[in-house]
N, C-alpha and C positions, 0 to 999 in steps of 0.2 A: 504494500500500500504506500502510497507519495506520502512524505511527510509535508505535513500542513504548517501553515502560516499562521501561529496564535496572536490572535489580535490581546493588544495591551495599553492601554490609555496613555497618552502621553503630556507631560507639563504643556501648559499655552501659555503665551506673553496674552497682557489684558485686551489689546488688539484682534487678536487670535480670537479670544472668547465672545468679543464686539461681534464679530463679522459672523464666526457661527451664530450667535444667536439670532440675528438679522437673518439666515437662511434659513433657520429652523423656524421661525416666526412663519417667513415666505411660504416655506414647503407645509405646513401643516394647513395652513390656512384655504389650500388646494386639495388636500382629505376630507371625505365626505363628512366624516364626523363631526368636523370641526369649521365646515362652513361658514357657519352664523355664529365665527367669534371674529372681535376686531384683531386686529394686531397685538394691539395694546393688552387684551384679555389673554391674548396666548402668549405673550412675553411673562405677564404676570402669574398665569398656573403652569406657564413648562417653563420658569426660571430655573437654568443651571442642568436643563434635560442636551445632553451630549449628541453630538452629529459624528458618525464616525465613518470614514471612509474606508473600507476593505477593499482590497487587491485580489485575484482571483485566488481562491485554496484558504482565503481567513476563516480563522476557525473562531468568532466573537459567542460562541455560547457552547457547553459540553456540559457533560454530565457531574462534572465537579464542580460545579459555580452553586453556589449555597446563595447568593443574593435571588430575590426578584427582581427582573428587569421584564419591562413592553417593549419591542422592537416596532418601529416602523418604517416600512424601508421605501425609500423614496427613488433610487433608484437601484437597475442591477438586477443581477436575479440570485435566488438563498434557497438551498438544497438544506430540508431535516432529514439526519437518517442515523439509523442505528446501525454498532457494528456486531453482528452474531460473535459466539464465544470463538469461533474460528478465523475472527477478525473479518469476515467479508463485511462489506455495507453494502446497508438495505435501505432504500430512500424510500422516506413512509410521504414528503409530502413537496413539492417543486413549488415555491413562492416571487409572486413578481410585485411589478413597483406598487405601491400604493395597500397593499397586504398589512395586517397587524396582527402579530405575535407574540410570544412569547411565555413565561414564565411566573406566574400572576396567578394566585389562589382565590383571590376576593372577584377574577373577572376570570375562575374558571378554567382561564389558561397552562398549560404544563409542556414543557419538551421534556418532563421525566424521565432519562437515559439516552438522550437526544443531542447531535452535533446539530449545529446550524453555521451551516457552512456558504463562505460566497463563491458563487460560479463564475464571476466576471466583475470587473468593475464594481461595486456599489456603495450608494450612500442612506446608513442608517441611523433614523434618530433612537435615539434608547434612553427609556423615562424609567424610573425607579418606583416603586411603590408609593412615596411621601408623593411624588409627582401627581400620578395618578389617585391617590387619594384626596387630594387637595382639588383636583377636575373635577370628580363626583358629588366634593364636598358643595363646591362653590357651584356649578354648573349642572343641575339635575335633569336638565333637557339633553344636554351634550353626553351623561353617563346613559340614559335610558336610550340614546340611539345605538351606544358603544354595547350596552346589554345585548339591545337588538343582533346587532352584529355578531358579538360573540352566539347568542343562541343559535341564531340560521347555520354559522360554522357547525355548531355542535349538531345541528339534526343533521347535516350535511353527512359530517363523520358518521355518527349510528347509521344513516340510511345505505354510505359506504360498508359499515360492517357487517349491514343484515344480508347488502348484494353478496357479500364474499364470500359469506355464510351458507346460503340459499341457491343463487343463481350457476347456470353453467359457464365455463369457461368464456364463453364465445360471448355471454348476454355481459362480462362484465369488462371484456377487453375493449366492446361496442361502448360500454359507458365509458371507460378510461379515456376512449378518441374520442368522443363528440364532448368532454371536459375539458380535454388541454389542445384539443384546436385552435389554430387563430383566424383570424378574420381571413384569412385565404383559406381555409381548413386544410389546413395544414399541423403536425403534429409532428415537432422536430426537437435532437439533444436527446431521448430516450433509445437506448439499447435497447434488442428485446430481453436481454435477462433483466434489467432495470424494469421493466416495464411487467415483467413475468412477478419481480418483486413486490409491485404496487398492489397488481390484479390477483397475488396469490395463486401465480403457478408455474411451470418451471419450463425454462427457455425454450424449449424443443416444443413444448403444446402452445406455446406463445406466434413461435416460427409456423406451426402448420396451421395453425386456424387462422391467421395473416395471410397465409398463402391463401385458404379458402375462400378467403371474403377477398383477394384480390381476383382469384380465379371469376368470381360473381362479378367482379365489376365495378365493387364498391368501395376497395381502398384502393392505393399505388404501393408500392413499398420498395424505399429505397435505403441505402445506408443512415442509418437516424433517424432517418423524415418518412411520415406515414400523410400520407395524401390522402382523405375523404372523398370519392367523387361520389356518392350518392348516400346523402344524410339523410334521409327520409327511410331508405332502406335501413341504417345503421341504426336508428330511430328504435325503428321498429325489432331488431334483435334487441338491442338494449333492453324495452320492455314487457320481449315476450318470456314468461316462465320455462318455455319447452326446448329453446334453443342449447 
């Protein structure tokens, strides 16, 4: 396995700290959550909440960090994943700009035995618990949206466990694509054992039932990149019981 880049905080001149907080002010204020705060409101409840820049391979959170931290990551993209006792890693979840995470028992949140790792470039702000409880204290419209949020995630996750559980191969590999699609439908950066990892099943039944649904017509499949061309079809394995 590559050794990782442990992210570690470093001293700022008072400059330094001026100018991240002017960014952190900016970028939050473009999170949905936090729409309908002024400036002024978000300098005031994220005083002293950290902007940290990772390089690809940072490793900013693992299984030994005893503090609570909320991550928000503004830009870049952040892999959680666990490593089996045989050191492999297993990526339980792929996170991109504008996502909130983290570490956080009173908003429900846990990466309990979890790396969060950056994939590329990214810019993260990271609030501490006194942070976040001073938001919910002071702002009760701004914590019941952040509730919100968190809930939908969590029925997200169960609805994810009951498919994994329940569903065949094929109905949950169809949900995995038509999730991490993008606007091209397009589904790129996933191996199939990575991807075997996600859906709970193992490379080889990942490769042939890919072949299948490309045989139909309905994916492309090339090295990383899984092409959608018929989501209505995909659709429909995803929801059927029997597939």
């Amino acid at each position: 396995m590559k050794k990782l880049q442990q992210w570690r905080p470093r001293s700022t001149s008072i400059a330094e700290k001026e100018a991240a907080r002017t960014t952190v002010t900016r970028y939050l204020r473009n999170v949905d959550v936090f729409k309908d705060l002024t400036s002024e409101e978000i300098e005031a409840l994220f005083d002293g909440v950290m902007l940290s820049k990772c390089s690809p391979g940072t490793v900013f959170f693992a299984p030994d960090h005893s503090s609570e931290l909320l991550f928000i990551l503004k830009e870049g993209n952040v892999e959680l994943y666990r490593l089996t006792p045989g050191g492999k890693r297993l990526v339980t979840r792929r996170i991109g700009p504008g996502a909130i995470f983290g570490e956080m028992g009173l908003l429900g949140q846990s990466l309990q035995g979890c790396f969060a790792e950056a994939t590329e470039n990214s810019l993260v702000c990271i609030a501490t618990r006194d942070d976040v409880l001073r938001l919910l204290q002071r702002r009760p419209d701004v914590a019941l949206r952040l509730l919100e949020m968190m809930g939908n995630r969590l029925k997200s996750l169960e609805e994810r466990l009951e498919q994994a559980v329940f569903s065949p191969v094929q109905a949950r590999l169809a949900s995995f694509l038509l999730s991490n699609m993008d606007d091209r439908q397009v589904v790129s950066g996933y191996t199939q054992e990575e991807i075997g990892n996600v859906v709970g099943a193992l490379r080889q039944t990942v490769s042939e039932t890919l072949g299948q649904l490309q045989n139909d017509g309905i994916v492309a499949v090339a090295h990383k990149k899984i092409t959608v061309r018929e989501v209505e079809a995909l659709e429909q394995i995803a929801d059927s019981p029997d597939n």
